[in-house]
N, CA and C atoms as an extended XYZ file, in Angstrom:
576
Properties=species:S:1:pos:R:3:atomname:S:1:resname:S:1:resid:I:1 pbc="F F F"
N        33.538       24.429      -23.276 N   UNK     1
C        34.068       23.088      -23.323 CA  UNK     1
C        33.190       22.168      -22.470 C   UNK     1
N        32.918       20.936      -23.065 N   UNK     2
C        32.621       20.295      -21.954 CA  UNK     2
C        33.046       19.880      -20.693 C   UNK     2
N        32.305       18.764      -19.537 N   UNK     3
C        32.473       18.869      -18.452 CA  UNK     3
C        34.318       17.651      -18.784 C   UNK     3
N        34.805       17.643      -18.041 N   UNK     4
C        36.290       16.602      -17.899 CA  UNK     4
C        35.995       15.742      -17.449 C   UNK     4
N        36.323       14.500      -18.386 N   UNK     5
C        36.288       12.807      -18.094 CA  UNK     5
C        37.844       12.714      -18.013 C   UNK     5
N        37.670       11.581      -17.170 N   UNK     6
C        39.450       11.004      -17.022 CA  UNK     6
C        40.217       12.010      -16.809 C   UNK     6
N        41.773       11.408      -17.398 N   UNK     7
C        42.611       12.378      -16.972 CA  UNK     7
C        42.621       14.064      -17.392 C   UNK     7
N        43.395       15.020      -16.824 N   UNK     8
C        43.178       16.360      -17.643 CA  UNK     8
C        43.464       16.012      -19.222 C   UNK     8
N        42.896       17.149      -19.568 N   UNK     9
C        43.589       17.519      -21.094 CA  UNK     9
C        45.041       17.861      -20.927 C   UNK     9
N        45.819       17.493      -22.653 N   UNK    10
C        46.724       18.129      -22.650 CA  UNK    10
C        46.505       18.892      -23.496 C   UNK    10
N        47.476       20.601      -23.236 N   UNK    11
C        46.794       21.711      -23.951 CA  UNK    11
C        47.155       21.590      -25.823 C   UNK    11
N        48.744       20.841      -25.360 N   UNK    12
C        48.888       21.030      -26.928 CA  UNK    12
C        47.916       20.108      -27.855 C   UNK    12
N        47.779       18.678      -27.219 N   UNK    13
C        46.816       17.960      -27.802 CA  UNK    13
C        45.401       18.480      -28.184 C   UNK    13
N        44.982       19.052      -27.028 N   UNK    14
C        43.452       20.023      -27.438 CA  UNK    14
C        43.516       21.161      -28.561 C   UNK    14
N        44.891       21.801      -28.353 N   UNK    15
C        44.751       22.486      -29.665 CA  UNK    15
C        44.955       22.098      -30.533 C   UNK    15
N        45.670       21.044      -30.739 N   UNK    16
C        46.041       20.612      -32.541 CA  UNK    16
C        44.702       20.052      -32.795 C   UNK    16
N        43.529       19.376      -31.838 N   UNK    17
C        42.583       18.723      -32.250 CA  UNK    17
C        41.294       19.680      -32.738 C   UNK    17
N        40.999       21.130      -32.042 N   UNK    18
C        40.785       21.905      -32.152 CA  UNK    18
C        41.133       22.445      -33.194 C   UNK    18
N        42.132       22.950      -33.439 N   UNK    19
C        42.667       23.598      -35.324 CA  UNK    19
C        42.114       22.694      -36.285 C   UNK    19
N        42.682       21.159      -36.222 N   UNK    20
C        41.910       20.174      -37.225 CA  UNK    20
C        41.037       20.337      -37.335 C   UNK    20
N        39.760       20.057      -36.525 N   UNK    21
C        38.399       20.433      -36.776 CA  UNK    21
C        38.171       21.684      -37.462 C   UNK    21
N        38.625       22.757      -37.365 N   UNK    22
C        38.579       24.645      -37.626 CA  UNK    22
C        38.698       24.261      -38.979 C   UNK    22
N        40.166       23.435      -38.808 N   UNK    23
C        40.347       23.792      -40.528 CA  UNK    23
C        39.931       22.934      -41.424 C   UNK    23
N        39.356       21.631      -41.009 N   UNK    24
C        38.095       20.415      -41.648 CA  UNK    24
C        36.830       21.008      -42.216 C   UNK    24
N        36.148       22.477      -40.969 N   UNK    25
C        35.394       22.897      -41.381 CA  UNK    25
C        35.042       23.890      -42.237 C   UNK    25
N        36.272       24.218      -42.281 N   UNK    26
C        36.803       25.698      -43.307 CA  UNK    26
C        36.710       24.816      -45.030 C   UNK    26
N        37.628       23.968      -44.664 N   UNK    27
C        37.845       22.899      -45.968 CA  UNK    27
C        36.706       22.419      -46.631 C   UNK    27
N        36.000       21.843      -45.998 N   UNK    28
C        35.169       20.686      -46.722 CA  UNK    28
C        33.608       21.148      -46.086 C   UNK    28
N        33.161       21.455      -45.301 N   UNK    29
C        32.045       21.446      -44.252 CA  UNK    29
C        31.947       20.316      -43.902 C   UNK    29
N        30.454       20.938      -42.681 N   UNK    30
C        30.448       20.145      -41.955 CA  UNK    30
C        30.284       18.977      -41.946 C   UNK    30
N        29.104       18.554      -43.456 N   UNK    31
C        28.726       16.931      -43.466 CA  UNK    31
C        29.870       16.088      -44.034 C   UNK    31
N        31.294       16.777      -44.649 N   UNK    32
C        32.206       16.115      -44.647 CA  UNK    32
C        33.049       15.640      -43.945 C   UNK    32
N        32.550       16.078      -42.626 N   UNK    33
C        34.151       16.172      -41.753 CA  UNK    33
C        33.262       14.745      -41.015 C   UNK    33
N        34.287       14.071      -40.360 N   UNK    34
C        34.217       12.590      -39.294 CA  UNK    34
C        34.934       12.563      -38.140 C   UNK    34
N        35.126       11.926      -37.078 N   UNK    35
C        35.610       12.347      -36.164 CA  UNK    35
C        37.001       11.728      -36.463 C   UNK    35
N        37.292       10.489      -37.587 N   UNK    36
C        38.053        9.809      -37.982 CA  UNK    36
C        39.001       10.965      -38.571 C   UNK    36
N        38.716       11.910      -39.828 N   UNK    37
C        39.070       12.364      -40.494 CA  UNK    37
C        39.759       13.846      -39.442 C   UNK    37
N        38.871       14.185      -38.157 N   UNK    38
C        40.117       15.086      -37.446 CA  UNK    38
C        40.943       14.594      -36.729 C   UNK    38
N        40.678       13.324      -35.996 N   UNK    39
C        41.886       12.241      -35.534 CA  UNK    39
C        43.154       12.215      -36.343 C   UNK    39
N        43.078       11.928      -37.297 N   UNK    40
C        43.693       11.964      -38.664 CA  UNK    40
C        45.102       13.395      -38.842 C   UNK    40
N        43.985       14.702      -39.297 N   UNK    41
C        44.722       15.693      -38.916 CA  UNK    41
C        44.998       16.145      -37.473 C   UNK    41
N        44.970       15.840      -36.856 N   UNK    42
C        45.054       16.340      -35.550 CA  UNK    42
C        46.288       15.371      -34.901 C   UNK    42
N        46.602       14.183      -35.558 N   UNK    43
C        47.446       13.033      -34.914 CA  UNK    43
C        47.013       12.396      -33.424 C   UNK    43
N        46.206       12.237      -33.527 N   UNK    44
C        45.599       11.285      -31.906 CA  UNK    44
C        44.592       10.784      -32.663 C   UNK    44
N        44.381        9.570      -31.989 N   UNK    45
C        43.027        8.905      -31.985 CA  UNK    45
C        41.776        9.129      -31.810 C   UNK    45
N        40.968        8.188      -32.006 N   UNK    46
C        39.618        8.760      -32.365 CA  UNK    46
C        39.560        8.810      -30.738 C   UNK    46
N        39.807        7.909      -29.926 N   UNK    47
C        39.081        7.710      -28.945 CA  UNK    47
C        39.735        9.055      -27.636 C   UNK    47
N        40.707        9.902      -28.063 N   UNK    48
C        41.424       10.666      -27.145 CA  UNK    48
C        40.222       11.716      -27.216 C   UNK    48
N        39.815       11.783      -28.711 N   UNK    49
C        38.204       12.865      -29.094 CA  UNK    49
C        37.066       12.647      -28.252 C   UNK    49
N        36.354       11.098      -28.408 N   UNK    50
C        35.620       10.749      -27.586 CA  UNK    50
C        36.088       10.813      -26.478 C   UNK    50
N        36.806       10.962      -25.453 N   UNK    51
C        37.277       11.260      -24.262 CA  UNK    51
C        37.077       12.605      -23.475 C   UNK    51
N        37.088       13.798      -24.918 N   UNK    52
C        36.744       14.770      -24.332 CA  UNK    52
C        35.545       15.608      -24.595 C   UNK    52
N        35.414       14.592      -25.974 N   UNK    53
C        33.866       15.285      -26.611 CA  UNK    53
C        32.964       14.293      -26.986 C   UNK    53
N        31.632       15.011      -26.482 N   UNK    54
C        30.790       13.263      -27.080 CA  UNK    54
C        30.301       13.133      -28.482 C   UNK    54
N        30.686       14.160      -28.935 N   UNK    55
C        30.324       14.171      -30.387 CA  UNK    55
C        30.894       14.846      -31.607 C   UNK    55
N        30.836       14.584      -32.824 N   UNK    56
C        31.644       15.301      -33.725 CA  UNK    56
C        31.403       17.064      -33.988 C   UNK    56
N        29.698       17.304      -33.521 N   UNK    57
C        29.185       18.293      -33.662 CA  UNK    57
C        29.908       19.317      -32.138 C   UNK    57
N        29.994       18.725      -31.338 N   UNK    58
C        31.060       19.335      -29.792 CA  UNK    58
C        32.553       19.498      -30.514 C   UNK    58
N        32.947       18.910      -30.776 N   UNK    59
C        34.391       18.844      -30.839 CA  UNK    59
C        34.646       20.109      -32.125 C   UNK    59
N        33.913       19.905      -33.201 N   UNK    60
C        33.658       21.164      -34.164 CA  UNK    60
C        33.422       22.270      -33.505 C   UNK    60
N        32.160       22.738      -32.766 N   UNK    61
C        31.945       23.844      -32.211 CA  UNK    61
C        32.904       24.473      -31.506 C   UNK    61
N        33.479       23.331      -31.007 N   UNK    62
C        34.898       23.960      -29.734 CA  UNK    62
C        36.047       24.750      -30.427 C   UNK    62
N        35.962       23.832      -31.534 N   UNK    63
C        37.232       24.561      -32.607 CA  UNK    63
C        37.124       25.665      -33.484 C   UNK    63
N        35.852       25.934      -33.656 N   UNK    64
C        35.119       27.136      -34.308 CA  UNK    64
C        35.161       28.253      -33.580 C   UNK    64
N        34.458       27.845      -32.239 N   UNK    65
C        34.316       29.128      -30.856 CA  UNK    65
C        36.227       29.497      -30.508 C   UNK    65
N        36.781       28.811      -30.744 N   UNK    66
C        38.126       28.676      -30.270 CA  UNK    66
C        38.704       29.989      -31.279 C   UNK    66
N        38.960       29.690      -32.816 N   UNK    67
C        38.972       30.650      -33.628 CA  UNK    67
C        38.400       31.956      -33.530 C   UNK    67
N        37.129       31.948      -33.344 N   UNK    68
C        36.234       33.095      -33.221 CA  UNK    68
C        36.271       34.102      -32.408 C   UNK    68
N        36.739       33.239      -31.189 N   UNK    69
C        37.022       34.046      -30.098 CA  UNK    69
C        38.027       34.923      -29.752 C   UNK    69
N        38.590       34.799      -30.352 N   UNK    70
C        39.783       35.426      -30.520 CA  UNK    70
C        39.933       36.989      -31.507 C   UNK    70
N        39.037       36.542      -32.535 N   UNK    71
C        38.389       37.967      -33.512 CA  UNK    71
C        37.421       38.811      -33.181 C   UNK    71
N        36.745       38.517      -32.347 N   UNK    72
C        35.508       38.986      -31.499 CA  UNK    72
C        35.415       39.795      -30.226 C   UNK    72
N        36.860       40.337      -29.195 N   UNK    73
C        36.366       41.055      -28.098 CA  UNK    73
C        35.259       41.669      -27.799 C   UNK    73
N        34.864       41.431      -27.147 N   UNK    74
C        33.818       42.521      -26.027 CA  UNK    74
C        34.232       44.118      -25.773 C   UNK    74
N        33.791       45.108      -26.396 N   UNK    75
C        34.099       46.133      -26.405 CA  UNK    75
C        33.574       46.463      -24.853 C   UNK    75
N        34.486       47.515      -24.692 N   UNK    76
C        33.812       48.205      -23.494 CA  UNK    76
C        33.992       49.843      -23.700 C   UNK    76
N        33.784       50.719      -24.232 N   UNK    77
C        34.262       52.400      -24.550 CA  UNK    77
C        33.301       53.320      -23.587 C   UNK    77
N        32.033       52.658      -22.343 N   UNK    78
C        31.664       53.268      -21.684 CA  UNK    78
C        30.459       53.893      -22.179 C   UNK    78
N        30.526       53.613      -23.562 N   UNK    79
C        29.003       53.923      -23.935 CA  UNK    79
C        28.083       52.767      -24.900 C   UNK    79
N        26.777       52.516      -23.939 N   UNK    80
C        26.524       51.281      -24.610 CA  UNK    80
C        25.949       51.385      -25.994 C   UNK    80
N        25.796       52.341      -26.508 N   UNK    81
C        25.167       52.651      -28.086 CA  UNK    81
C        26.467       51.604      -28.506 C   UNK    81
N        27.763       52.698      -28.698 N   UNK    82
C        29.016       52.480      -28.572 CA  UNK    82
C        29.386       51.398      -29.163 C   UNK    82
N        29.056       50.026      -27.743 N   UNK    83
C        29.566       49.078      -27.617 CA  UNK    83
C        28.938       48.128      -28.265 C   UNK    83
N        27.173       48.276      -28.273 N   UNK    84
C        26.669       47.681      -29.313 CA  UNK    84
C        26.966       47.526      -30.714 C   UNK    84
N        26.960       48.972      -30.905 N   UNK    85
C        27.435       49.218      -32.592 CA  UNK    85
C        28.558       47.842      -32.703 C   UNK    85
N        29.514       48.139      -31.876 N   UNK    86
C        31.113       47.779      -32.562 CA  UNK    86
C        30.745       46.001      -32.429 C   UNK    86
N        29.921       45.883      -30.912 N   UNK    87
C        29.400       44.055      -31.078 CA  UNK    87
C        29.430       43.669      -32.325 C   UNK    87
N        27.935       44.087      -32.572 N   UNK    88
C        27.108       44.240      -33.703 CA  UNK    88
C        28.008       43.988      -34.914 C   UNK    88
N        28.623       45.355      -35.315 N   UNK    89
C        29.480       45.355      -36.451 CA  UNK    89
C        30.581       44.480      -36.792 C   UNK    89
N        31.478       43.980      -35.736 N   UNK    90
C        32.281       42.985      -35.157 CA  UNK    90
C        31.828       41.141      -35.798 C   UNK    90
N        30.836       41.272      -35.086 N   UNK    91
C        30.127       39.777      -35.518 CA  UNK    91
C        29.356       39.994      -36.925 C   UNK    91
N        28.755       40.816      -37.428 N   UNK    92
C        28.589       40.707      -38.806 CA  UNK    92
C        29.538       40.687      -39.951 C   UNK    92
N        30.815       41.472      -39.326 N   UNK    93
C        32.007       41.570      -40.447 CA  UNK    93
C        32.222       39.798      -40.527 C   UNK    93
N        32.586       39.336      -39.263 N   UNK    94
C        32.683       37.892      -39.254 CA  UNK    94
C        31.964       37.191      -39.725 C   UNK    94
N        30.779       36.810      -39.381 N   UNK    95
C        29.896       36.228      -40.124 CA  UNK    95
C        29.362       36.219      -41.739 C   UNK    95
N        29.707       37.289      -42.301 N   UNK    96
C        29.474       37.428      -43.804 CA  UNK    96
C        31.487       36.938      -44.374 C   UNK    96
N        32.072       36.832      -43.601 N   UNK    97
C        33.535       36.125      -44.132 CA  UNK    97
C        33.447       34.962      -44.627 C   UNK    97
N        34.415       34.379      -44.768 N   UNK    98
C        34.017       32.662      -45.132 CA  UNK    98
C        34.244       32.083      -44.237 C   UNK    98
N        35.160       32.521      -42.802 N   UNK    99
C        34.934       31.860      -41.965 CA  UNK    99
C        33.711       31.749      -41.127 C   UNK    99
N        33.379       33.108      -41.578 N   UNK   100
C        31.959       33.265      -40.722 CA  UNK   100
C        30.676       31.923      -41.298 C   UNK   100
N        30.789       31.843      -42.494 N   UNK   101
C        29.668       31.288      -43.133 CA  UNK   101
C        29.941       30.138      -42.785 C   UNK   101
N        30.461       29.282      -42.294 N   UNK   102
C        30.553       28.250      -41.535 CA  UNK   102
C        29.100       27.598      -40.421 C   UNK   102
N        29.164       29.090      -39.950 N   UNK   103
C        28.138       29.143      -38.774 CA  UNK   103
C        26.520       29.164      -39.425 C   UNK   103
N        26.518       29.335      -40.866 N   UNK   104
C        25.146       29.360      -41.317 CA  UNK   104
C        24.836       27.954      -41.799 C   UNK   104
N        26.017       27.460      -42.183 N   UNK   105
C        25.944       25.860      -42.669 CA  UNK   105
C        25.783       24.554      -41.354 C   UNK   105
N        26.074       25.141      -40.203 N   UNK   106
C        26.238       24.047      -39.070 CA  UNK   106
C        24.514       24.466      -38.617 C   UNK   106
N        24.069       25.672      -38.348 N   UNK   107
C        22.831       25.747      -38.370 CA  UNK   107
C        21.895       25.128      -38.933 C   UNK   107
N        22.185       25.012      -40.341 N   UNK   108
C        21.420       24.242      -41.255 CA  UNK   108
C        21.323       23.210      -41.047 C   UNK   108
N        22.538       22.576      -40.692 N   UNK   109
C        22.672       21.083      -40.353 CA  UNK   109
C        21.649       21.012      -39.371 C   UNK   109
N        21.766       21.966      -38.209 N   UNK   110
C        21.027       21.986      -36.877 CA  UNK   110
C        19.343       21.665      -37.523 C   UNK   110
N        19.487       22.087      -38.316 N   UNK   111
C        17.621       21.827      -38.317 CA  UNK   111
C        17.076       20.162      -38.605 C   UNK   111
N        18.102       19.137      -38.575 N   UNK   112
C        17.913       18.030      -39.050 CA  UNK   112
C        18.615       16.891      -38.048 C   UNK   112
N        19.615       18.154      -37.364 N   UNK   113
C        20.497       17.141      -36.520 CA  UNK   113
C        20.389       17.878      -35.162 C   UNK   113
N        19.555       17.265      -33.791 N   UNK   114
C        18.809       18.024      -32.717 CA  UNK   114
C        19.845       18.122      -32.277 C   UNK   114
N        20.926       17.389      -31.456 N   UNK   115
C        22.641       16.729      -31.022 CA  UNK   115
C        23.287       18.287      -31.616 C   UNK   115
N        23.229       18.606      -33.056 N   UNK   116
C        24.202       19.643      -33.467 CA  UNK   116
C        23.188       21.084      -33.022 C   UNK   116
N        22.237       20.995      -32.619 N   UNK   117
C        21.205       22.680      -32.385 CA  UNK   117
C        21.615       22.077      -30.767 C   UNK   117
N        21.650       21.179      -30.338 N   UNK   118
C        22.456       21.610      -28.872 CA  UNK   118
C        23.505       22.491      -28.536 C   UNK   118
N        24.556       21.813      -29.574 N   UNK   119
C        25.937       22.059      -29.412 CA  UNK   119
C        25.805       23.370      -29.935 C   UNK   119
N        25.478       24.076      -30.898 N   UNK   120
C        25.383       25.160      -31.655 CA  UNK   120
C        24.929       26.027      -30.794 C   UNK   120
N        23.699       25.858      -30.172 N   UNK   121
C        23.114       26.959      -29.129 CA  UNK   121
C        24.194       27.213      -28.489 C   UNK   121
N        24.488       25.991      -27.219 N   UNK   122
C        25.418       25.931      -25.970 CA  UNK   122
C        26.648       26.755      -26.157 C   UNK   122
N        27.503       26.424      -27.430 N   UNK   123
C        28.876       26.835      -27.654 CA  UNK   123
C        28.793       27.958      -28.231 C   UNK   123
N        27.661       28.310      -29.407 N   UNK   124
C        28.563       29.660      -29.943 CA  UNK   124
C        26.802       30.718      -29.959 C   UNK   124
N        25.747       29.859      -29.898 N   UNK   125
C        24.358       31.733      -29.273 CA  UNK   125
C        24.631       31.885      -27.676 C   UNK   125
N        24.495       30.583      -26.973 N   UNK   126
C        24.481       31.327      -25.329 CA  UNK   126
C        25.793       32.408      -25.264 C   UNK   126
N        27.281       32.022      -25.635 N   UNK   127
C        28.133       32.687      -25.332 CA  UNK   127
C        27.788       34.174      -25.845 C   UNK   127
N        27.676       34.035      -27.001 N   UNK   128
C        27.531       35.498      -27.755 CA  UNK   128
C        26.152       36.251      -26.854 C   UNK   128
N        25.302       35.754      -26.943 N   UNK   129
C        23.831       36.445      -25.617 CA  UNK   129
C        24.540       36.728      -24.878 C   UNK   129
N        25.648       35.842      -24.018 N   UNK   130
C        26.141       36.847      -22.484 CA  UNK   130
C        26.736       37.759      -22.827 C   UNK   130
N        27.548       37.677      -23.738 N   UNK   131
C        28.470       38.731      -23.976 CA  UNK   131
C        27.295       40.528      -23.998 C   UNK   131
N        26.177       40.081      -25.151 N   UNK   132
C        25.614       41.203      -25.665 CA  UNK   132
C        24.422       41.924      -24.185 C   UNK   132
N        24.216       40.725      -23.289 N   UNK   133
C        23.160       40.761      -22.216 CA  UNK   133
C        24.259       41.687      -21.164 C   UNK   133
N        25.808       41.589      -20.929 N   UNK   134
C        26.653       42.139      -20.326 CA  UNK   134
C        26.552       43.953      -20.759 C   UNK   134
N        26.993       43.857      -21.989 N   UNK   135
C        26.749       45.468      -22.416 CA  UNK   135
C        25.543       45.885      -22.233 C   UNK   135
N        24.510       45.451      -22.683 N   UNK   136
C        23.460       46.015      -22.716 CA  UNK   136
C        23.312       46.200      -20.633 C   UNK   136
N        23.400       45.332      -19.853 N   UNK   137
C        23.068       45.568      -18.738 CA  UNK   137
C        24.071       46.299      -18.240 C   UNK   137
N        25.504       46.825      -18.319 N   UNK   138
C        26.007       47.826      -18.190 CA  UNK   138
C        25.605       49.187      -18.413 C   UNK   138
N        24.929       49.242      -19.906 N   UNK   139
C        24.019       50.995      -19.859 CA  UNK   139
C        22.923       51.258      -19.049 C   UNK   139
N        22.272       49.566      -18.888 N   UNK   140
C        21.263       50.347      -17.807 CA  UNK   140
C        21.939       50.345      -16.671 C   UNK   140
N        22.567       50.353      -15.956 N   UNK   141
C        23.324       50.249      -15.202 CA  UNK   141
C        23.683       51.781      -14.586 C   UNK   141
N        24.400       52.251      -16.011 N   UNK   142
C        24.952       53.932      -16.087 CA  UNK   142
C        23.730       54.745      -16.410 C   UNK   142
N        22.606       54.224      -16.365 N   UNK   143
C        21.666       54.854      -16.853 CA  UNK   143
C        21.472       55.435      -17.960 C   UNK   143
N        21.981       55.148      -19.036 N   UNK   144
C        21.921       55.360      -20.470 CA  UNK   144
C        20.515       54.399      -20.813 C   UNK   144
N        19.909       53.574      -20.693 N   UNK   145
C        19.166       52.528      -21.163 CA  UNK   145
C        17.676       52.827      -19.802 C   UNK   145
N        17.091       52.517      -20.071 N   UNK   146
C        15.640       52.417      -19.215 CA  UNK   146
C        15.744       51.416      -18.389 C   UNK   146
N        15.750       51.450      -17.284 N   UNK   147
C        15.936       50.483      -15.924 CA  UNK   147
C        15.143       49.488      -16.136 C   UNK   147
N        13.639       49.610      -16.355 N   UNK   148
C        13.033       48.027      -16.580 CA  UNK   148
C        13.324       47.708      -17.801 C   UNK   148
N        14.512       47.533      -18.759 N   UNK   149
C        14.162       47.191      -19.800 CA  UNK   149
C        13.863       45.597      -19.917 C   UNK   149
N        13.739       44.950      -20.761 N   UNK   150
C        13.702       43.773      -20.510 CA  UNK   150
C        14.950       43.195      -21.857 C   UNK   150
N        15.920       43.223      -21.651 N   UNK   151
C        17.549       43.080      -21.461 CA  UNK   151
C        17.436       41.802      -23.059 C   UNK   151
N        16.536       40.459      -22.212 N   UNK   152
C        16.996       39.640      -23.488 CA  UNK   152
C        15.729       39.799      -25.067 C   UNK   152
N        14.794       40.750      -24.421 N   UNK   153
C        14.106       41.430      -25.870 CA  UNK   153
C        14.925       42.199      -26.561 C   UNK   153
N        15.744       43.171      -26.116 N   UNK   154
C        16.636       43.730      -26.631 CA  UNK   154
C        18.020       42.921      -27.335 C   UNK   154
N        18.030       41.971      -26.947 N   UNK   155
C        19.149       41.056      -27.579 CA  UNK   155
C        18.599       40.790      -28.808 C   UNK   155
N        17.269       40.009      -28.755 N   UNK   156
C        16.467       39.996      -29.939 CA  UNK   156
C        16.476       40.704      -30.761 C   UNK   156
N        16.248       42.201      -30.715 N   UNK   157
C        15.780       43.122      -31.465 CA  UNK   157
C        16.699       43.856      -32.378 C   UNK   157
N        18.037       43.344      -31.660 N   UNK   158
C        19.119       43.468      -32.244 CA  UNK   158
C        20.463       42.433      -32.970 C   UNK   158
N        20.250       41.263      -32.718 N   UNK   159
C        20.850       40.316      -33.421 CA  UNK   159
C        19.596       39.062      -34.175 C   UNK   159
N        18.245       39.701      -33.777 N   UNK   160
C        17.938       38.778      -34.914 CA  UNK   160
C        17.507       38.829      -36.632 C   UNK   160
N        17.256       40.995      -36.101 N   UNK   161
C        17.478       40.789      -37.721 CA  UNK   161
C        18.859       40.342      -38.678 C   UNK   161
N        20.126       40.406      -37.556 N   UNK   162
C        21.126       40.242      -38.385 CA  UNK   162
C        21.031       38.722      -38.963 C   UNK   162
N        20.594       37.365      -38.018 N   UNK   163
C        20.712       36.486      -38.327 CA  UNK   163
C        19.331       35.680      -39.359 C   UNK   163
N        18.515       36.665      -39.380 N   UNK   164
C        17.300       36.912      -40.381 CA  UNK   164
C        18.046       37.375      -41.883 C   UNK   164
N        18.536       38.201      -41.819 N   UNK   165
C        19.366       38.816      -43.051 CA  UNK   165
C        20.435       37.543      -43.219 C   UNK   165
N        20.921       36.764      -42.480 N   UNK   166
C        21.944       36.103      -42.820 CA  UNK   166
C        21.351       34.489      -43.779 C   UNK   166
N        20.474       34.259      -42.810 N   UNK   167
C        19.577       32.818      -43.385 CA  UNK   167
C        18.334       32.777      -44.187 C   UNK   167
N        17.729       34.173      -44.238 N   UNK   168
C        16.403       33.980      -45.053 CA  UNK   168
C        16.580       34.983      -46.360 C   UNK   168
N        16.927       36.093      -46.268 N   UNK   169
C        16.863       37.373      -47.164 CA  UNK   169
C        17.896       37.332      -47.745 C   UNK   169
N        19.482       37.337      -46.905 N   UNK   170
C        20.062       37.105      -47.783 CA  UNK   170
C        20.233       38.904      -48.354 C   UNK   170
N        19.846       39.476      -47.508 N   UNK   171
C        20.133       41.230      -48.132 CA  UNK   171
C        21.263       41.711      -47.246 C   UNK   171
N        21.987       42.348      -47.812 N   UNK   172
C        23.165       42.836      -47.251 CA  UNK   172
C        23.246       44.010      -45.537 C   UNK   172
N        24.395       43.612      -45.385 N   UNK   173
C        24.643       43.559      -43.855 CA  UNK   173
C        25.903       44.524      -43.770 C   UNK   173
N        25.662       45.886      -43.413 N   UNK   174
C        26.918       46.277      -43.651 CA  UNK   174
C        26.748       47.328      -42.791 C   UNK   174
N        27.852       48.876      -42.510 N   UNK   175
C        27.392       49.801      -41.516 CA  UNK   175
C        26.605       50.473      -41.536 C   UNK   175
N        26.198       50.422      -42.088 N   UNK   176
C        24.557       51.441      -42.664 CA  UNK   176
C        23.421       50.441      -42.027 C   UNK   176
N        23.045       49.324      -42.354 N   UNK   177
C        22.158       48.735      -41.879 CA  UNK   177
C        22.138       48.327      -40.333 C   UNK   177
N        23.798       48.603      -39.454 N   UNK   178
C        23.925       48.686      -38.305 CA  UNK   178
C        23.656       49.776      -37.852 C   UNK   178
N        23.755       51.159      -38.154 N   UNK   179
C        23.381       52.507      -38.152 CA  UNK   179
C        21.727       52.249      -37.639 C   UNK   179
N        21.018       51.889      -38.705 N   UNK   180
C        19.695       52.095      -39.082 CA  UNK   180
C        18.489       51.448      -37.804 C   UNK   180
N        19.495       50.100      -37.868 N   UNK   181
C        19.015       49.521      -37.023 CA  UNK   181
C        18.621       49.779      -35.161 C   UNK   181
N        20.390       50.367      -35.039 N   UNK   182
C        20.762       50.776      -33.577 CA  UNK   182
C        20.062       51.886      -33.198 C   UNK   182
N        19.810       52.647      -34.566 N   UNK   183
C        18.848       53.971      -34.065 CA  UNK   183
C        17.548       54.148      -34.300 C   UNK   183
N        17.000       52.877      -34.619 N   UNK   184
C        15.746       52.307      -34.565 CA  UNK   184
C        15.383       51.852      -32.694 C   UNK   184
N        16.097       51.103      -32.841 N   UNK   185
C        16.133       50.413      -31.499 CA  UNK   185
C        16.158       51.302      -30.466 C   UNK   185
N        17.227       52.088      -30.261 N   UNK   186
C        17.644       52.822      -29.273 CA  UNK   186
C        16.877       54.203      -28.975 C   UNK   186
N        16.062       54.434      -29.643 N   UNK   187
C        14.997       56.077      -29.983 CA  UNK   187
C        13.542       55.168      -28.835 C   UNK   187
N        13.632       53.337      -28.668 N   UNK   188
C        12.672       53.383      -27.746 CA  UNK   188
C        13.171       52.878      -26.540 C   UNK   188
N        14.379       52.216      -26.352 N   UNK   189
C        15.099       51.770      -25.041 CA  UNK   189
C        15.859       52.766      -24.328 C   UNK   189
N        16.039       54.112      -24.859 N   UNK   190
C        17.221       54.892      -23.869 CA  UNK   190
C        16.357       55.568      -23.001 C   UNK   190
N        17.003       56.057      -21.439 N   UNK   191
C        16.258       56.334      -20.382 CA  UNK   191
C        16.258       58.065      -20.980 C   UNK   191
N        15.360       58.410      -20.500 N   UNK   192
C        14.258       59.443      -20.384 CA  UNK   192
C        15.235       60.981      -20.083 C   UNK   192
């Protein structure tokens, strides 16, 4: 969320404004939605939005990450193969949904609109990186993983073919190709 102007939020207000947006973007996408048009569903004004978000592309993301977050835990089972897999598998089941595909269309937008590859990074890749930079630095940790690894290559090596498969190829994403992948990866990162 962003930083707080003026008075606090109110929670119920943030969520109904939050769902509107979710479900604006579910509905119509993104280049349809206005900040008018979640004011609208949401019942508050435009300006209660601008108050807490500076933009239509913030106020979307918030309501997206809001949803998402909720389908998505952070596994923890003590083994980081494990925990990757289920990440991994977790966010691809999502992402190939229709709610998921949301996130390939606001991207797109991102390549034209710099304001929305802010908001997009900030709200929904940094979060997901900590999450995956957490597990992964937990195995090296337990010593399952190689002590120098270098933590955010490995983030790479593992969520970008997914998001390569999602925006360019377009070839299917399923447990087999999480299999293939993890034991690609992991035959050169596990400690000795």
């Amino acid at each position: 969320m962003t930083a707080k102007r003026g008075r606090p939020r109110n929670m119920e207000t943030q969520n109904a404004i939050l769902a509107a947006a979710y479900e604006l973007l579910l509905e119509h996408g993104f280049a349809a939605i206005t900040v008018e048009k979640i004011a609208e569903r949401a019942q508050v004004s435009k300006a209660t939005i601008y108050k807490w978000w500076p933009n239509k592309g913030a106020v979307i993301m918030d309501g997206y990450m809001s949803a998402m977050t909720a389908r998505l835990p952070v596994p923890d089972t003590g083994s980081v193969f494990e925990d990757v897999r289920i990440h991994a598998s977790n966010m691809i089941q999502f992402l190939t949904s229709l709610d998921g595909k949301a996130i390939t269309e606001i991207i797109g937008e991102g390549q034209s609109d710099p304001g929305l590859a802010v908001e997009y990074r900030t709200r929904y890749i940094q979060p997901r990186r900590r999450e995956a930079w957490g597990i992964i630095e937990k195995g090296v940790t337990r010593g399952e993983l190689k002590s120098d690894l270098d933590i955010g290559l490995c983030i790479d090596l593992v969520y970008g073919p997914v998001f390569y498969r999602m925006l360019v190829t377009g070839e299917p994403m399923d447990s087999e190709f999480v299999e293939r992948l993890l034991n690609s990866l992991f035959a050169g990162i596990k400690s000795t």
